[in-house]
N, C-alpha and C positions, 0 to 999 in steps of 0.2 A: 641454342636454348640455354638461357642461365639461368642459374637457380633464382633470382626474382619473379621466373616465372611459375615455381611450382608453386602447388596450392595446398593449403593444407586442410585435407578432408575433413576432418575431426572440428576442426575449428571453425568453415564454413558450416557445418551441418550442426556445432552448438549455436551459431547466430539463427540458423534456420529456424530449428525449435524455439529460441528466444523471441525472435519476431513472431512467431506464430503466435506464443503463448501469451507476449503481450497484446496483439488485433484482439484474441480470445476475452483479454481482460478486459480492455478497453470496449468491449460490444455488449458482455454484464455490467462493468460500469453505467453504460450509457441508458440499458435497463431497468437497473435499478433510480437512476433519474428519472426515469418516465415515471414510472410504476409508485417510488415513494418522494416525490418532489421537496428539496429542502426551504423551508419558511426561508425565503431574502426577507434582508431586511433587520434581523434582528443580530445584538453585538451579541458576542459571547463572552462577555463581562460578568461572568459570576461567581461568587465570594465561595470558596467554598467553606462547608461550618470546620471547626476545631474542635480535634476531639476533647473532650474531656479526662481528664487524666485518673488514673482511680487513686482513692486515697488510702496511704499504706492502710494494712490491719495492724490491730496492737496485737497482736498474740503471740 
């Protein structure tokens, strides 16, 4: 047995949770698709305004 074969606990079992939490994610994601469906179709080209700047006070 050489040591390529040990594993390391800690490490396996943070991928564990990882995968879990991302299927988790990706199952509300696909959720929230059904439920609020986004408009295709449309660009999201838009200007946004400029604020206006305030103008000093004299005092």
């Amino acid at each position: 047995m050489g040591t390529d074969d040990v594993i390391d606990l800690a490490t396996e079992r943070d991928r564990r949770i990882h995968d879990f939490r991302e299927r988790r994610l990706q199952e509300v994601r696909r959720a929230f698709e059904r439920a609020l469906p986004l408009p295709a179709g449309k660009s999201s080209s838009r200007k946004g305004k400029q604020k206006k700047g305030r103008k000093p006070s004299d005092s």
